[in-house]
Structure formats: C-alpha cells, structure tokens
C-alpha positions as CSV (number, residue, x, y, z in Angstrom):
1,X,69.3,116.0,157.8
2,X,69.8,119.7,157.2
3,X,68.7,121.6,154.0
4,X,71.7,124.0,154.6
5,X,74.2,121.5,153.3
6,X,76.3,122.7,150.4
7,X,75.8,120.2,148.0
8,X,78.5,121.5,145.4
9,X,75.8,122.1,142.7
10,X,73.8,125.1,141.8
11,X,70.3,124.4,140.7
12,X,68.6,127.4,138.1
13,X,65.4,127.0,137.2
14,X,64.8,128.1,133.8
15,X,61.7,128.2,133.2
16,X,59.2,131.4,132.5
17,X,56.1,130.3,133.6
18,X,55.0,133.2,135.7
19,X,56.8,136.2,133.6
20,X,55.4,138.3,131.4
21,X,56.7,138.3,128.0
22,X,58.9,141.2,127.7
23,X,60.8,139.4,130.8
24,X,60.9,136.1,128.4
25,X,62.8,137.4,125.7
26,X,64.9,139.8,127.7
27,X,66.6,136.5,129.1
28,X,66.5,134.9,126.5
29,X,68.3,137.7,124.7
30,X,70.8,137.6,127.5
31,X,71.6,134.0,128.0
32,X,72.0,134.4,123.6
33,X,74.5,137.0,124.5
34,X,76.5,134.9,127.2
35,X,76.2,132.0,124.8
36,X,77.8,134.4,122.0
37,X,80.3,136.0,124.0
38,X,81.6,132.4,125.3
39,X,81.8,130.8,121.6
40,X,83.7,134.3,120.6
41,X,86.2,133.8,123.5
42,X,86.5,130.1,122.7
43,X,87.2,130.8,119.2
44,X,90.1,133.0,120.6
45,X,91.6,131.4,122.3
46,X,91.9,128.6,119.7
47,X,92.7,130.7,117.3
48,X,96.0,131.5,119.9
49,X,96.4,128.5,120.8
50,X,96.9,128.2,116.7
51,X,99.1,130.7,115.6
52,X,101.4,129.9,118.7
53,X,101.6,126.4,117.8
54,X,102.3,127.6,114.4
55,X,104.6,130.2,115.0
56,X,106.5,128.2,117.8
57,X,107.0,124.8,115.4
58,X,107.4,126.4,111.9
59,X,105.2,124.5,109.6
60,X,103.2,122.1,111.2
61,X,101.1,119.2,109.0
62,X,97.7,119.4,110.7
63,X,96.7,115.7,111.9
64,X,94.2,113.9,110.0
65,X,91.0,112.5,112.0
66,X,92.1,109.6,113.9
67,X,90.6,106.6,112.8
68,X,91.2,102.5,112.8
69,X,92.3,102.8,108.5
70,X,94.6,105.8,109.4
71,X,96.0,104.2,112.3
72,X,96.6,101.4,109.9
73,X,98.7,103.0,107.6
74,X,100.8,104.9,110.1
75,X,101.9,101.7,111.5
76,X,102.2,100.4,107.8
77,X,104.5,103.4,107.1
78,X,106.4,102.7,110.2
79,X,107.3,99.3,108.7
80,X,108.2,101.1,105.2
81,X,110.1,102.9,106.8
82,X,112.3,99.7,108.7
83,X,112.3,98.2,105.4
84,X,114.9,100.7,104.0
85,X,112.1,102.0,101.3
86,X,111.9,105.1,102.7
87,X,113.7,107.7,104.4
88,X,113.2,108.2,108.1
89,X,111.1,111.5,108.2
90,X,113.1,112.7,111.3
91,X,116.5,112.0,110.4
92,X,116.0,111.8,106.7
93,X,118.2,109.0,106.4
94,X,117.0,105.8,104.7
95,X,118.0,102.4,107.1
96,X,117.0,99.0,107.7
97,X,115.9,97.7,110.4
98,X,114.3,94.0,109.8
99,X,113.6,92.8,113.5
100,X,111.7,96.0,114.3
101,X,110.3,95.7,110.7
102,X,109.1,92.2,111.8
103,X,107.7,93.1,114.8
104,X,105.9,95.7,113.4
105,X,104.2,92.8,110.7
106,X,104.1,90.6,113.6
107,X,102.2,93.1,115.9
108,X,99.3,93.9,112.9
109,X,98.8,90.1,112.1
110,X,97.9,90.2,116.3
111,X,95.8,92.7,115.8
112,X,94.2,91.4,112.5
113,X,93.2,88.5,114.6
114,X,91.8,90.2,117.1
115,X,90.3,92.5,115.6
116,X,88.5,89.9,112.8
117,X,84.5,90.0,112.3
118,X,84.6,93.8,114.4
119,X,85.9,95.6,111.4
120,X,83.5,97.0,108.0
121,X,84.1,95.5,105.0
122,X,86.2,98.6,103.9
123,X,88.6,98.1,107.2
124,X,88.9,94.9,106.1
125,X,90.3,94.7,102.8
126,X,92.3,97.6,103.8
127,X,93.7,95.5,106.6
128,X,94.2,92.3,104.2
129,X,96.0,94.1,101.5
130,X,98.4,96.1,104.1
131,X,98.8,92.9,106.1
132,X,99.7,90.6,102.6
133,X,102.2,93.7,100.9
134,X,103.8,93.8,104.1
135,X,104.4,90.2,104.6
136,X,105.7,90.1,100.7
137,X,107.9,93.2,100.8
138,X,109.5,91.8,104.0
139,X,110.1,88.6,102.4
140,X,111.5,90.4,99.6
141,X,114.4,92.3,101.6
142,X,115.0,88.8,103.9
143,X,115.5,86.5,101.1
C-alpha cells in the first residue's frame, strides 16, 4: 500500500514540544488572531444575513426556541384558530373550520399517547390541560 495516497484529510500537529517559547506564544497569538478574525466575519455575515431578512420582510417576529411546550401551543393555536375564536393571522379573517379543527384535537390525543411516561411533569400537565380545553371548546361549537 502506498503512503502517497491522498487521503482527503490534513493532519497538523499542534503541539510545541521542541520550540522555544517565544515560538509558543507567537502561534498561539496567531491561531487567537485567526480564531478572532473568523468569529468577526461570522458575526457579519449574520448580522447581513439579519438586516436583509429584516429589510426584505418588513417586521419580522423572531421565533421563539423550539421546544415540545411551544410546539404544543402552536398546534393548540392552530385549532383556535379552526374554532372561529380567532382570526386567521394571514388572512385576518375569523372562520370555522370543525373537521380540520377535529383533526387537529384528534392528531394531539395521538400524540398524548404516544408520547405518555417520556414527557416532565411540566410537559405533562401542559399537555392535559391543552388536550381537555380543546376537547371542551370543540364540544362547545359542535353542540
């Protein structure tokens, strides 16, 4: 087998055993200096990435963190929202629309039991009380 093969990797040894200590911290200073300058261009560039956003959609909401509770209530709002209780943020109109509404209850009680004993306590009750208002307020608008 050859040692010539390009193996599609670069291997840098960075350790400073034999230099003298001037050597040391003059690459350490530099690789602090590359490590700067890539954070500053990073920043940059998100903060373009930012402004264009911005600039190009109006006013933008920033996104919350994504996490199990708020993708709870966003499909909890989504059912609100088939219910007739509140307007539809992109057309601003206020409609019903019980099947989807169903579904939409039918769809978290699937996940509820899916998703039982792998949830903290918090997720939980959240879950519960969504689920049960949900199921009451649907009931409500049916009968």
């Amino acid at each position: 087998m050859e040692d010539s093969e390009d193996k599609g990797y670069t291997v840098k040894d960075r350790r400073y055993l034999n230099l003298s200590e001037e050597e040391k911290a003059r690459l350490r200073e530099e690789e602090a200096a590359k490590e700067e300058a890539q954070a500053a261009a990073a920043q940059g560039e998100a903060e373009k990435a930012q402004a264009g956003a911005a600039a190009g959609a109006g006013q933008r909401i920033p996104l919350s963190e994504l996490t199990f509770a708020s993708f709870l209530v966003s499909l909890t709002s989504s059912v609100i929202i088939s219910l007739g209780q509140i307007p539809d943020p992109h057309t601003g109109k206020t409609e019903k629309n019980l099947p989807l509404a169903k579904q939409t209850i039918d769809l978290l009680g699937l996940l509820r039991e899916k998703t039982r004993n792998n949830l903290t306590s918090e997720e939980d009750n959240l879950f519960d009380h969504l689920l049960y208002d949900l199921r009451m307020a649907y009931i409500k608008e049916v009968g």
